[in-house]
GUGU-36236 format. One record per atom (N, C-alpha, C): residue number from 0; residue in three letters; atom name; x, y negated, z. Coordinates in steps of 0.1 Angstrom, whole numbers, plus 5000, padded with zeros to 4 digits. Each point is the difference from the previous one (the first is absolute). Layout:
[NUM,Ala,CA,[X,Y,Z]];
...
end
This chain:
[0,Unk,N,[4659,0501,4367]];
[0,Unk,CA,[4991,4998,5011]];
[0,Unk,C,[5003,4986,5007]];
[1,Unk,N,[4991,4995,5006]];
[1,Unk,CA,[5004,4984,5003]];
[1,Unk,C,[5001,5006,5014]];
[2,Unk,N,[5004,4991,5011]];
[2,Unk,CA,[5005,5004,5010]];
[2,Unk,C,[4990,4996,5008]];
[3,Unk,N,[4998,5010,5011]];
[3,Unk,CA,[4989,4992,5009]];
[3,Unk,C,[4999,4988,5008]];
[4,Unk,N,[4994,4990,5004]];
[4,Unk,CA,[5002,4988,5013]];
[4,Unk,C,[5010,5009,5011]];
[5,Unk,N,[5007,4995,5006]];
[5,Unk,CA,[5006,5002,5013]];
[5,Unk,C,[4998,4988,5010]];
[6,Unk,N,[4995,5007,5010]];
[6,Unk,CA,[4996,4994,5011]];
[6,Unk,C,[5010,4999,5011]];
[7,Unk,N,[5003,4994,5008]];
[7,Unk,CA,[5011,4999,5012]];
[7,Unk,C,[5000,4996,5010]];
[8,Unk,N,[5002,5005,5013]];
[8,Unk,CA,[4998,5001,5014]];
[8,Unk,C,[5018,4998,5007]];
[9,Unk,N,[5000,4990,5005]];
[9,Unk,CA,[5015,5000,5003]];
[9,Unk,C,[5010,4989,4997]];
[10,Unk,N,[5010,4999,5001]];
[10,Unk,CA,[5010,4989,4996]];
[10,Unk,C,[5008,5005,4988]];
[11,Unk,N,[5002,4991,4989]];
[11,Unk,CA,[5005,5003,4991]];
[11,Unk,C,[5015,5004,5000]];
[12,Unk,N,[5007,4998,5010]];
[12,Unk,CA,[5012,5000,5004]];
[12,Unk,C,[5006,5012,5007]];
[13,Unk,N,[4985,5008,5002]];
[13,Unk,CA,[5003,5013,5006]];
[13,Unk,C,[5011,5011,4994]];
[14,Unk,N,[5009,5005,5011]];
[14,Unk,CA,[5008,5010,4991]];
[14,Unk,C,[4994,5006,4992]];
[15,Unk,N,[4989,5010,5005]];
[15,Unk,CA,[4994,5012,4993]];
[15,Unk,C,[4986,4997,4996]];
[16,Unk,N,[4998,5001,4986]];
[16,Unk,CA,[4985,5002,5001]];
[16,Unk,C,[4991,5016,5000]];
[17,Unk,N,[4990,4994,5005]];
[17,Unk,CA,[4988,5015,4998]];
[17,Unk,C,[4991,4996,4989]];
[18,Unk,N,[4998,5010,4989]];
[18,Unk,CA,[4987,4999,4990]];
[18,Unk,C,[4997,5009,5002]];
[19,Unk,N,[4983,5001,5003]];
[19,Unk,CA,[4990,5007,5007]];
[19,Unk,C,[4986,5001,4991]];
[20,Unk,N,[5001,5013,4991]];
[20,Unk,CA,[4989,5001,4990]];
[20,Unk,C,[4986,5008,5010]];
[21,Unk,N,[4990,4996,4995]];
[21,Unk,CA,[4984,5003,5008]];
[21,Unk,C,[4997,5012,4995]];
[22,Unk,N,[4994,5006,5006]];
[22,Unk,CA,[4991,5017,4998]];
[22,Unk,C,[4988,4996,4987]];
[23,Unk,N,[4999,5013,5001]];
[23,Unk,CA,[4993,5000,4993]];
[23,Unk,C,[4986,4995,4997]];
[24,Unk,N,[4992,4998,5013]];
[24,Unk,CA,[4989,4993,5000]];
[24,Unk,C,[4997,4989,5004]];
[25,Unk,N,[5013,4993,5007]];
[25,Unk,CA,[4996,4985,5007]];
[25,Unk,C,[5018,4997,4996]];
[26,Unk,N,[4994,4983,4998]];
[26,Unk,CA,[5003,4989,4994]];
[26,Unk,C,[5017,5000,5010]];
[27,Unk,N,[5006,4987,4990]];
[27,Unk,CA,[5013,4997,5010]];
[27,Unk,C,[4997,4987,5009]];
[28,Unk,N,[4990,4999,5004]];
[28,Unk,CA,[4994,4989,5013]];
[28,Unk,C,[4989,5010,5008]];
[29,Unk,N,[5002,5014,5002]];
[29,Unk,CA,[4990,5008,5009]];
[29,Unk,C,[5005,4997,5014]];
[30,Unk,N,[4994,5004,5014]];
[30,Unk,CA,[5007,4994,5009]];
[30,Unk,C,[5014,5008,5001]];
[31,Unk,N,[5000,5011,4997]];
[31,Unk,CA,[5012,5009,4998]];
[31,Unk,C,[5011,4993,4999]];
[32,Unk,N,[4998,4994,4984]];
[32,Unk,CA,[5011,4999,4996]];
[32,Unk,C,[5002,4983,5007]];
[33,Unk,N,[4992,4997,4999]];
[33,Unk,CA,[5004,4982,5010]];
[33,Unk,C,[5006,5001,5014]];
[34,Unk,N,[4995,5012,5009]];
[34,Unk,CA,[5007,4999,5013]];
[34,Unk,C,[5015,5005,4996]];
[35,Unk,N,[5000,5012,4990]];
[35,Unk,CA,[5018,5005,4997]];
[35,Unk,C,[5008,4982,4992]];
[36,Unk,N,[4993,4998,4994]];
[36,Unk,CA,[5007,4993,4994]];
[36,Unk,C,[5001,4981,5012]];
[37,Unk,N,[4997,4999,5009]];
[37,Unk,CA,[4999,4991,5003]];
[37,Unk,C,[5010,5001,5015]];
[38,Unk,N,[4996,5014,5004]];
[38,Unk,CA,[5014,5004,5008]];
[38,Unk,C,[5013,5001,5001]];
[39,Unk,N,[5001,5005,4986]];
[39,Unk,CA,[5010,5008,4996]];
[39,Unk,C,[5008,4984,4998]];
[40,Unk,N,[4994,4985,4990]];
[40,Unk,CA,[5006,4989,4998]];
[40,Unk,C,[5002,4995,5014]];
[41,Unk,N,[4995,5004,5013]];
[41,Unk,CA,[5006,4992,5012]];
[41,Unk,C,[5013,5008,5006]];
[42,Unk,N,[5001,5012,4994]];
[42,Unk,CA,[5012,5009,5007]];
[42,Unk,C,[5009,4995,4988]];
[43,Unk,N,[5001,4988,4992]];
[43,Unk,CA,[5012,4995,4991]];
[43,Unk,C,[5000,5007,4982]];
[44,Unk,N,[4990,5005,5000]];
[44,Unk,CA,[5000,5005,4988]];
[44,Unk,C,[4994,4989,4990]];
[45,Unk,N,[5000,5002,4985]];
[45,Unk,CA,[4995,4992,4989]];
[45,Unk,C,[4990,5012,4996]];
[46,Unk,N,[4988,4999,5001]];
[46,Unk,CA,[4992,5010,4999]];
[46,Unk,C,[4986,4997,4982]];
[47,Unk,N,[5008,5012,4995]];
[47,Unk,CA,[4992,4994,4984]];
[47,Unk,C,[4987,5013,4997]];
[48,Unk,N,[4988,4994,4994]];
[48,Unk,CA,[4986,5009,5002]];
[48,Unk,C,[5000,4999,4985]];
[49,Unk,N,[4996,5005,4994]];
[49,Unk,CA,[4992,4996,4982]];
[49,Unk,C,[4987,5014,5006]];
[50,Unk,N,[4996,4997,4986]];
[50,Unk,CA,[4985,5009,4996]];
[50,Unk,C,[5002,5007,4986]];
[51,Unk,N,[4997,5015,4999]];
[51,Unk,CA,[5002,5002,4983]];
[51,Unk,C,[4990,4996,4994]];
[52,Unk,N,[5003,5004,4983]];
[52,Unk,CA,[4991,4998,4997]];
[52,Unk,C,[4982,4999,5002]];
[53,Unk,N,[4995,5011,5002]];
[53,Unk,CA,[4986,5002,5003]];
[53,Unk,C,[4997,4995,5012]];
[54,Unk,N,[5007,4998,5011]];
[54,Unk,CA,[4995,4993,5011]];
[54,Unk,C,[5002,4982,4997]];
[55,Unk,N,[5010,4995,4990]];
[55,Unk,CA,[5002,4986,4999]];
[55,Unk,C,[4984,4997,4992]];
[56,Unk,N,[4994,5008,4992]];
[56,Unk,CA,[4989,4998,4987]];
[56,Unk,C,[4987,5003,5012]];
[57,Unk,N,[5006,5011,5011]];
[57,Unk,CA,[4982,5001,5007]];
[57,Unk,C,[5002,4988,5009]];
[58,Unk,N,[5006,4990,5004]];
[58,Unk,CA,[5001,4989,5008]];
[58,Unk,C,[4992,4989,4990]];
[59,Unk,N,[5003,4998,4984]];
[59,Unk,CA,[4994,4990,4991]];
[59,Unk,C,[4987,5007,4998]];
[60,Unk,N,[4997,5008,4999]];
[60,Unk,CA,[4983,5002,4994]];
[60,Unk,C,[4997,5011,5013]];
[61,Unk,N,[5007,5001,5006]];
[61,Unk,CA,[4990,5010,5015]];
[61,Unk,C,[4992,5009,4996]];
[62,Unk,N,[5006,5011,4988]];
[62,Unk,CA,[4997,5014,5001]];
[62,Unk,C,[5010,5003,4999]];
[63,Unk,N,[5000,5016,5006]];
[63,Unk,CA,[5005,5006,5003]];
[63,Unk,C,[5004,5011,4990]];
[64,Unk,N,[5009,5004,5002]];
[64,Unk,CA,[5013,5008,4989]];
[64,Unk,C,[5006,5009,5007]];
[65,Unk,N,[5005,5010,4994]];
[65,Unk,CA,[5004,5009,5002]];
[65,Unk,C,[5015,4996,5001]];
[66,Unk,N,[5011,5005,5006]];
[66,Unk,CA,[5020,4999,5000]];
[66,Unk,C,[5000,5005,4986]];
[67,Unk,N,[5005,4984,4992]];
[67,Unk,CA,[5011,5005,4989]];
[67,Unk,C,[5009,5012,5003]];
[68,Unk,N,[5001,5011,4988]];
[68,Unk,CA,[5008,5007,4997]];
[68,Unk,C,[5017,4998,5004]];
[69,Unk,N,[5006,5015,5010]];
[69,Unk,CA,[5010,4996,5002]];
[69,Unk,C,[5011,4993,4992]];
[70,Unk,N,[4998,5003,4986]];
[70,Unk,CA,[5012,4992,4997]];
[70,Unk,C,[5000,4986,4997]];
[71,Unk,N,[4989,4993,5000]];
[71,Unk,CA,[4993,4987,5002]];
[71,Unk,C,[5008,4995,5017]];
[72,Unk,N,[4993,5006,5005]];
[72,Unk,CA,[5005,4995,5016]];
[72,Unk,C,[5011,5002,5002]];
[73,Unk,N,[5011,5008,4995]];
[73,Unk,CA,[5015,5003,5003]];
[73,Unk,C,[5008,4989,4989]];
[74,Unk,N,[4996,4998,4989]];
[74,Unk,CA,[5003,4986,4990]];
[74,Unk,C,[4996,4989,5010]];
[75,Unk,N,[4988,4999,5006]];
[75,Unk,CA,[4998,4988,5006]];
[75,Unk,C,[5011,4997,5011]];
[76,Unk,N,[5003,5010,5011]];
[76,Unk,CA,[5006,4998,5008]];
[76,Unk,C,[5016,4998,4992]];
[77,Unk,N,[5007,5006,4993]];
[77,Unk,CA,[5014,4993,4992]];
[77,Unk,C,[4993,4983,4998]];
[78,Unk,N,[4991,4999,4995]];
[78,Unk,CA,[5001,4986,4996]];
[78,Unk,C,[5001,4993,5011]];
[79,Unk,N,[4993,5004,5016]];
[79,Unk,CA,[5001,4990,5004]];
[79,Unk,C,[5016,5000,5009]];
[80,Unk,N,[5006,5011,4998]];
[80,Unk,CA,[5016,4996,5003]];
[80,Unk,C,[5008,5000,4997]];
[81,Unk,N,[4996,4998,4986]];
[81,Unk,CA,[5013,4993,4994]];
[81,Unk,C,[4994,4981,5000]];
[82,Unk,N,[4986,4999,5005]];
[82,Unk,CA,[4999,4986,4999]];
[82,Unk,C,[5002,4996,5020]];
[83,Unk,N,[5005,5008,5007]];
[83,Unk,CA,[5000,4995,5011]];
[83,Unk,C,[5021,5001,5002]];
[84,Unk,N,[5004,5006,4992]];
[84,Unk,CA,[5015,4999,4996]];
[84,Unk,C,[5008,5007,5010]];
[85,Unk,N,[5007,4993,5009]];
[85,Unk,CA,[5015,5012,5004]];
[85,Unk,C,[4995,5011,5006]];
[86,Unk,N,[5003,5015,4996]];
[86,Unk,CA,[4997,5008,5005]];
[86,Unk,C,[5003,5010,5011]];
[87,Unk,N,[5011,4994,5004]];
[87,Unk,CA,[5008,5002,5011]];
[87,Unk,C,[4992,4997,5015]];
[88,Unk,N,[4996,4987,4997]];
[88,Unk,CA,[4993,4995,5011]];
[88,Unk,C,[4988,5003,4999]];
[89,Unk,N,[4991,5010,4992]];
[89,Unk,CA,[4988,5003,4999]];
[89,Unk,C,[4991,5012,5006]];
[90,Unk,N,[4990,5000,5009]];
[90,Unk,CA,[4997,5012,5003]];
[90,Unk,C,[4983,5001,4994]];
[91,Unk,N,[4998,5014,4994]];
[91,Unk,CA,[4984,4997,4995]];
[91,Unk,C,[4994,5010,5006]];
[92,Unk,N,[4985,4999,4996]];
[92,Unk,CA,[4994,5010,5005]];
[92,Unk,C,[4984,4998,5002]];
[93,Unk,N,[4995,5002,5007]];
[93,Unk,CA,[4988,4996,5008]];
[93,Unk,C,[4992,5013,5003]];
[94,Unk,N,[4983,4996,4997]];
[94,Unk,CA,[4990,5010,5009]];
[94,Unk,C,[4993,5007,4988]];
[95,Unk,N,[5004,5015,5008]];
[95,Unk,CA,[4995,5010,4988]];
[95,Unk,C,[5000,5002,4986]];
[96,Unk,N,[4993,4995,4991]];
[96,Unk,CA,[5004,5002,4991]];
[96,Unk,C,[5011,4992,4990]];
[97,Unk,N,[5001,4987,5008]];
[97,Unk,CA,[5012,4986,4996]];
[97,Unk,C,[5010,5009,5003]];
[98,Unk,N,[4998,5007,5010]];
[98,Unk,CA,[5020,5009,5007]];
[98,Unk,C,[5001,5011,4993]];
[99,Unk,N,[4988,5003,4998]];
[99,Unk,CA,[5004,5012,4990]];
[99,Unk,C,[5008,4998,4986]];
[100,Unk,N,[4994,4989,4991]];
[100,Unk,CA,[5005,4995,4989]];
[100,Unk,C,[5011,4994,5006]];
[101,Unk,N,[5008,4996,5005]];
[101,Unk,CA,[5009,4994,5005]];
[101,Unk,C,[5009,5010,5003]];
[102,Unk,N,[4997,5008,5003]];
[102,Unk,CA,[5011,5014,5002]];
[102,Unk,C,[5003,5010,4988]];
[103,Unk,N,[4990,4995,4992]];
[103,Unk,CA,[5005,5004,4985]];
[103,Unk,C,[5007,4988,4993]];
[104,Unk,N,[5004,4991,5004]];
[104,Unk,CA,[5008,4994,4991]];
[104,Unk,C,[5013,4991,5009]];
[105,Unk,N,[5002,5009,5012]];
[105,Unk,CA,[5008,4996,5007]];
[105,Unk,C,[5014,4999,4999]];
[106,Unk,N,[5004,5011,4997]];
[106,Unk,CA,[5017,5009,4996]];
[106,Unk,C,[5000,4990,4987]];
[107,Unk,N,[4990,5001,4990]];
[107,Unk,CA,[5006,5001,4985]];
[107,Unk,C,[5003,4978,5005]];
[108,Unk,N,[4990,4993,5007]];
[108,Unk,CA,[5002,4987,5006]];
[108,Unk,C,[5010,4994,5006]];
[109,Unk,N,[5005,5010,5009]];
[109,Unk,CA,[5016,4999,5005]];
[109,Unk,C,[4999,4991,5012]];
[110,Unk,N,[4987,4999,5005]];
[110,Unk,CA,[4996,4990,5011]];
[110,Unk,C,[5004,5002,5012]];
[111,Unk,N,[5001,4994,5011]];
[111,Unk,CA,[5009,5004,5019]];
[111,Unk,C,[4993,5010,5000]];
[112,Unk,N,[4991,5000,4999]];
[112,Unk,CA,[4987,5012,5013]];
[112,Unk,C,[4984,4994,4992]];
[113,Unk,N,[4995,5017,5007]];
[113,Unk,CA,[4987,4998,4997]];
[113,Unk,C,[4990,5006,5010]];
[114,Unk,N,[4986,4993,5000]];
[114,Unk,CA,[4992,5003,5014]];
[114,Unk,C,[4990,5003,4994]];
[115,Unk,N,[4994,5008,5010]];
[115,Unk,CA,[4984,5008,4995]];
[115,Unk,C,[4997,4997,5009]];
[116,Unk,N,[4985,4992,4999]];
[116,Unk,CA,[4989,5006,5013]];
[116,Unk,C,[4989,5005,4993]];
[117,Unk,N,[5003,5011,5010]];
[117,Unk,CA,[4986,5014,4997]];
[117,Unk,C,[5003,5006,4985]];
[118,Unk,N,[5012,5008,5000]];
[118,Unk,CA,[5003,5004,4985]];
[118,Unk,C,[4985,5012,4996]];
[119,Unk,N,[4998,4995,4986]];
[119,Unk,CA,[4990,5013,5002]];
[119,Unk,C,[5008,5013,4995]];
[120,Unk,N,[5001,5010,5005]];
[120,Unk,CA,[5007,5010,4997]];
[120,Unk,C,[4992,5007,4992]];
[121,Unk,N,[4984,5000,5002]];
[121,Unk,CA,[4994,5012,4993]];
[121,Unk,C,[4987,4990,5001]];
[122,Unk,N,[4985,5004,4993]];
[122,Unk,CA,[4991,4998,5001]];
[122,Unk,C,[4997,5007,5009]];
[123,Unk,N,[4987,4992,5008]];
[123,Unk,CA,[4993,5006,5011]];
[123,Unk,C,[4994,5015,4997]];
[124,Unk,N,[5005,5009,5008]];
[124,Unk,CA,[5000,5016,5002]];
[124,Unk,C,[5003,5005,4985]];
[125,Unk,N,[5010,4999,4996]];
[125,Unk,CA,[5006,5000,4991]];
[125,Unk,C,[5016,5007,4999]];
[126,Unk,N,[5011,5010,4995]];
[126,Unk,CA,[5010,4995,4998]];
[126,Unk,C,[5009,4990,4995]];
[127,Unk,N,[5010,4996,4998]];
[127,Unk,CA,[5009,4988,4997]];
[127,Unk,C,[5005,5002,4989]];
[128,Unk,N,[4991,4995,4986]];
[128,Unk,CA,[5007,5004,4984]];
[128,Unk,C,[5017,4992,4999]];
[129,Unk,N,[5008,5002,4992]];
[129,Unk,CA,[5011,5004,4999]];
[129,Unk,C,[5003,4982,4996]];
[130,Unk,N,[4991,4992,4997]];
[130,Unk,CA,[4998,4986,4998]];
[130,Unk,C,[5005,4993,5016]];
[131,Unk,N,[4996,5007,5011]];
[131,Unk,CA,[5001,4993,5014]];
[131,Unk,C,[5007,5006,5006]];
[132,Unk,N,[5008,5010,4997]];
[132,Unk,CA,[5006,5005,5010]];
[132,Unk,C,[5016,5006,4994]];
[133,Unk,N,[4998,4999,4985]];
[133,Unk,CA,[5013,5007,4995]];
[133,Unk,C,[5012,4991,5000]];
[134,Unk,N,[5000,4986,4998]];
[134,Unk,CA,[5006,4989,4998]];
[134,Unk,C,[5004,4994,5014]];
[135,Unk,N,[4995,5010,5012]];
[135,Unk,CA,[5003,4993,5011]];
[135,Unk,C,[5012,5011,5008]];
[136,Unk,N,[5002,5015,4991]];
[136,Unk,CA,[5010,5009,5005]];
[136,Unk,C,[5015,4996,4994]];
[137,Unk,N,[5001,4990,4992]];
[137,Unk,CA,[5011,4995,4989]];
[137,Unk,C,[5000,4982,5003]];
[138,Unk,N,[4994,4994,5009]];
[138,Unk,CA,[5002,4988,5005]];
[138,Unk,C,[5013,4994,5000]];
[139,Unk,N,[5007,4991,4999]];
[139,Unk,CA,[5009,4994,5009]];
[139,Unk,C,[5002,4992,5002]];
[140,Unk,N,[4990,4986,5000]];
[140,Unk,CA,[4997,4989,5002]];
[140,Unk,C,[4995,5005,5015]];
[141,Unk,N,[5009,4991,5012]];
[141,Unk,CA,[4999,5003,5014]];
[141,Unk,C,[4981,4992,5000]];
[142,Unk,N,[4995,5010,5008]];
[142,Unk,CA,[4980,4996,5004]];
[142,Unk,C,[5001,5004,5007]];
[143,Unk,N,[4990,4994,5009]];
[143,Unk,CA,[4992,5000,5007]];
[143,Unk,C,[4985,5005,5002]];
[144,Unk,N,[4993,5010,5004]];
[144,Unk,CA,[4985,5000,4996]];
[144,Unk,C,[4990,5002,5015]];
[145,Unk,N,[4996,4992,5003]];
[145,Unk,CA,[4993,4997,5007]];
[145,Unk,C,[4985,5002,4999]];
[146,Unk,N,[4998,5015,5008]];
[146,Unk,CA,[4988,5006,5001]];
[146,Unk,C,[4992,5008,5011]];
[147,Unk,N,[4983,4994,4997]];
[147,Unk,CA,[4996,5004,5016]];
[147,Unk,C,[4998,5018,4996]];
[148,Unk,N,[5002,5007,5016]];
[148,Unk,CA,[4998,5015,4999]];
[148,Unk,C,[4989,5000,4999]];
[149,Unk,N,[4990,4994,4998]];
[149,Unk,CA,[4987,5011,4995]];
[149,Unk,C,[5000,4992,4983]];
[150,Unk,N,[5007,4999,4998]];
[150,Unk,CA,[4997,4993,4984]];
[150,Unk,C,[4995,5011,4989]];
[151,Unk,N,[4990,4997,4996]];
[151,Unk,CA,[4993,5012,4991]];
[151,Unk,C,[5006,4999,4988]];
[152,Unk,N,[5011,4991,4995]];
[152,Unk,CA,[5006,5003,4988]];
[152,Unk,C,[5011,5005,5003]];
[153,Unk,N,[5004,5007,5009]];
[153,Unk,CA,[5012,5001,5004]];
[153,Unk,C,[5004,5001,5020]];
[154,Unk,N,[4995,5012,5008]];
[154,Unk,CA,[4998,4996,5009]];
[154,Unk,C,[5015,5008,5005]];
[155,Unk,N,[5006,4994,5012]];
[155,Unk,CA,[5010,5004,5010]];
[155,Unk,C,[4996,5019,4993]];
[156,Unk,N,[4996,5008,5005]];
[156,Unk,CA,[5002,5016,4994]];
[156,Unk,C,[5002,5001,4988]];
[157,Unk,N,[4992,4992,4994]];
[157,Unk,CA,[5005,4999,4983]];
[157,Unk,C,[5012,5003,4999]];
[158,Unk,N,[5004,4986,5002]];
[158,Unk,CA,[5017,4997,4994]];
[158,Unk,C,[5007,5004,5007]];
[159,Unk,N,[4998,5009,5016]];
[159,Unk,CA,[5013,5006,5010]];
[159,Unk,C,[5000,5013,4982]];
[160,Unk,N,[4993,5006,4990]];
[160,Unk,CA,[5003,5006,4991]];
[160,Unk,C,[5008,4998,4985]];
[161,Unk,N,[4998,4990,5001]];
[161,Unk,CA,[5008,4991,4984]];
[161,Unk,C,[5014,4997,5002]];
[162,Unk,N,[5011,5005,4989]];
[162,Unk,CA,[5014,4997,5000]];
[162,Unk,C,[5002,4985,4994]];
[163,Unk,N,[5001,4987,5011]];
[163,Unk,CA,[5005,4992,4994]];
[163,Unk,C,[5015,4997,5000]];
[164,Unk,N,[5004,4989,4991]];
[164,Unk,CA,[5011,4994,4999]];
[164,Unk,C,[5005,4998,5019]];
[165,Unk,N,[5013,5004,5001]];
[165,Unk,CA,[5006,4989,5011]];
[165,Unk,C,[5004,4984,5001]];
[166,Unk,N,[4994,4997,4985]];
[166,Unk,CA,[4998,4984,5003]];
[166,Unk,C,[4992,4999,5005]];
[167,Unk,N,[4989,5006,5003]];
[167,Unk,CA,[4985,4997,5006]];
[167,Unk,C,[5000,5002,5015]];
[168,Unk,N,[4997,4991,5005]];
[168,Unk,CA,[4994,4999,5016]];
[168,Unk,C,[4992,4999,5003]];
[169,Unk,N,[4987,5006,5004]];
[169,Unk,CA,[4984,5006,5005]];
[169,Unk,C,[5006,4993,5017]];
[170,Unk,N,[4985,4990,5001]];
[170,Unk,CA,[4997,4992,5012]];
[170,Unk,C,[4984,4996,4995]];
[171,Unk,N,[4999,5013,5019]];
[171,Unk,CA,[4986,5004,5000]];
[171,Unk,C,[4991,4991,5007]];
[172,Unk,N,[4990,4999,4998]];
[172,Unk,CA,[4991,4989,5006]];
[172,Unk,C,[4990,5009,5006]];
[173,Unk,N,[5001,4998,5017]];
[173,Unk,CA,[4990,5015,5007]];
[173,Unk,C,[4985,4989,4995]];
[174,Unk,N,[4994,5017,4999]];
[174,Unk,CA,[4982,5000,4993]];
[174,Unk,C,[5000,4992,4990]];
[175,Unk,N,[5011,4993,4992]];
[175,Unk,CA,[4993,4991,4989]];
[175,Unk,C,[4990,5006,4987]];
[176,Unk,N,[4994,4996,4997]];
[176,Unk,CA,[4994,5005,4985]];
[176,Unk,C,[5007,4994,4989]];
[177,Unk,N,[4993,5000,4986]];
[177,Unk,CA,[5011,4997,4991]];
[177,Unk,C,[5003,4987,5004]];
[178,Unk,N,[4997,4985,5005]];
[178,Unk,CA,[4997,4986,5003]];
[178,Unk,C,[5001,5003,5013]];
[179,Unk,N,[5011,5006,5004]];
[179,Unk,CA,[5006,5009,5018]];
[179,Unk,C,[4991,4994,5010]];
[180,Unk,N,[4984,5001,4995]];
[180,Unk,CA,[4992,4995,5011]];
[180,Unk,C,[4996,5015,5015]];
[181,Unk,N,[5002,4995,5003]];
[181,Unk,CA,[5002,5012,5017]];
[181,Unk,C,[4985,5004,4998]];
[182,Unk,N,[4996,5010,5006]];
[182,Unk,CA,[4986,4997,5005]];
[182,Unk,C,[4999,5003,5017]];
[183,Unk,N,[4986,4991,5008]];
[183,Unk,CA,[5003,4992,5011]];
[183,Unk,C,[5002,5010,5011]];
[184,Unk,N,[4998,5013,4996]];
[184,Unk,CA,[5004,5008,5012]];
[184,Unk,C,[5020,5000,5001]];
[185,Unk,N,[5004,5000,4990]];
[185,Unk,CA,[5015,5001,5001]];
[185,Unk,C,[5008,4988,5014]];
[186,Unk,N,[4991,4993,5001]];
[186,Unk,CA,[5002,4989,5010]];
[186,Unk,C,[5017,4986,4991]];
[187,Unk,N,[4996,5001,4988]];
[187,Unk,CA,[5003,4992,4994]];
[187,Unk,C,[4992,4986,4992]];
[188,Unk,N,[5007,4995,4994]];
[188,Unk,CA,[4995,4994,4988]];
[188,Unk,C,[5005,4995,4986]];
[189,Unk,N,[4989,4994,4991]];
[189,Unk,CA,[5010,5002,4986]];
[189,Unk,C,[5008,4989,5002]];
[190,Unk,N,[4999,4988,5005]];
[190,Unk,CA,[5010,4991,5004]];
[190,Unk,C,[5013,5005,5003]];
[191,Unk,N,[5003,5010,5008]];
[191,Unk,CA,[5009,5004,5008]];
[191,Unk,C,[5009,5011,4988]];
[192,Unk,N,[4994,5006,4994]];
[192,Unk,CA,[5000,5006,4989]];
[192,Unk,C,[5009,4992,4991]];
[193,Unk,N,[4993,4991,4998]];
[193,Unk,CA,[5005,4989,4988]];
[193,Unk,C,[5013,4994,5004]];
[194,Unk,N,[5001,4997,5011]];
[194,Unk,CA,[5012,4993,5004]];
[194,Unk,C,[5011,5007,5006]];
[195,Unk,N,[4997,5017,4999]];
[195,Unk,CA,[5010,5007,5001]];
[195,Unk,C,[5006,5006,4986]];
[196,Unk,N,[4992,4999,4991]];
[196,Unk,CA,[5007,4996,4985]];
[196,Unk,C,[5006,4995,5000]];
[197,Unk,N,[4995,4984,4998]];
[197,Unk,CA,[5009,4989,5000]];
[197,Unk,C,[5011,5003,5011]];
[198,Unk,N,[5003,5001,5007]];
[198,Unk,CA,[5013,5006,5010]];
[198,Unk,C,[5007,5004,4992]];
[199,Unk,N,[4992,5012,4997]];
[199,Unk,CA,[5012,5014,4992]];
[199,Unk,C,[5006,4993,4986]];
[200,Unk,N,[4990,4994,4993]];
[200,Unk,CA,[5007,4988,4985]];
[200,Unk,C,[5010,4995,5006]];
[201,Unk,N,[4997,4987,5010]];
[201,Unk,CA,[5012,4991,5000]];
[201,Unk,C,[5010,5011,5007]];
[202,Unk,N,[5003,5006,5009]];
[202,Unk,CA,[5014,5009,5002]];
[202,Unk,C,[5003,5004,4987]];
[203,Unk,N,[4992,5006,4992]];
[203,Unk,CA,[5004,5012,4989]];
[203,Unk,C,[5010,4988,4988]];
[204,Unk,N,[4992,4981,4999]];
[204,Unk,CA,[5003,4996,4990]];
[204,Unk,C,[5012,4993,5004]];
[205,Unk,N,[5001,4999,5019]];
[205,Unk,CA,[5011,4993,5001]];
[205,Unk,C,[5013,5010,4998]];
[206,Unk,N,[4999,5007,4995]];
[206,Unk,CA,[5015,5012,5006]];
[206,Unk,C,[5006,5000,4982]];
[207,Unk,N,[4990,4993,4993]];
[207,Unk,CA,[5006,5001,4984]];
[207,Unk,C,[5010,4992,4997]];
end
């Protein structure tokens, strides 16, 4: 597999980098991933974005494609860390389904830590096949996962039910949805949401 473009937010000289794979439906330049990634490079981080396959090909001809097959997307992610190199100083991860594949190839990676935002634990009204949730009772790559309580793939009552790893640390985002957007009765907003992420990353990334 050739390795994807890597994009970067931050000073090259950063101790720690963050590589931050995109969900499933929007690109690694959605505002999502541009406010995480452009914050996260002012709190001192080297912050690296790619695209897999199918989303690099719907950006050249702008149709749209279904997520390459997980073992396509878990090869892609090895490629791109062994092309971003020391793994000590590396933390991966990203939004939904980028953190999801990222937490399947975390341990066998040997990387500092890994971050989820909005893991999907299950499809919407669905239970959690043994793909999303089994690999996360046997963890030991120290994460972080960062998720709003009403998130339909995975809401706060959900997961107070699921045995995870003690590597894992759950930081809740009040009323977020899966994209921990509030809605406007909660007397929040998704800004506030977003930057209480980014909070909980850089604590979580600086303690590696």
């Amino acid at each position: 597999m050739s390795v994807p473009e890597l994009v970067f937010d931050g000073l090259s000289s950063a101790r720690l980098t963050i590589c931050l794979a995109h969900g499933a439906g929007a690109p690694m330049d959605s505002p999502f991933m541009d406010a995480f990634a452009e914050i996260l490079a002012t709190e001192g981080f080297r912050v690296a974005r790619f695209e897999f396959p199918y989303m690099a090909e719907r950006r050249e001809t702008g149709k749209k494609k279904p997520p390459n097959r997980a073992p396509i997307l878990m090869e892609c992610w090895h490629a791109v860390i062994d092309k971003l190199g020391s793994r000590d100083t590396l933390i991966i991860g990203g939004k939904s389904m980028g953190g999801r594949m990222a937490s399947l190839v975390a341990d066998e990676a040997g990387v500092a830590g890994l971050v989820c935002l909005g893991y999907p634990f299950h499809s919407p009204g669905k239970p959690p096949g043994p793909n999303r949730l089994e690999h996360l009772e046997a963890l030991k790559t120290p994460t972080l996962i960062c998720q709003g309580t009403r998130d339909a793939l995975g809401s706060h009552d959900d997961v107070a039910g699921y045995r995870l790893s003690d590597a894992i640390a759950l930081h809740w985002l009040e009323d977020g949805d899966h994209g921990f957007k509030p809605r406007k009765k909660s007397g929040r907003t998704e800004d506030q949401n977003w930057r209480e992420a980014i909070s909980a990353m850089t604590e979580f990334a600086n303690g590696r």
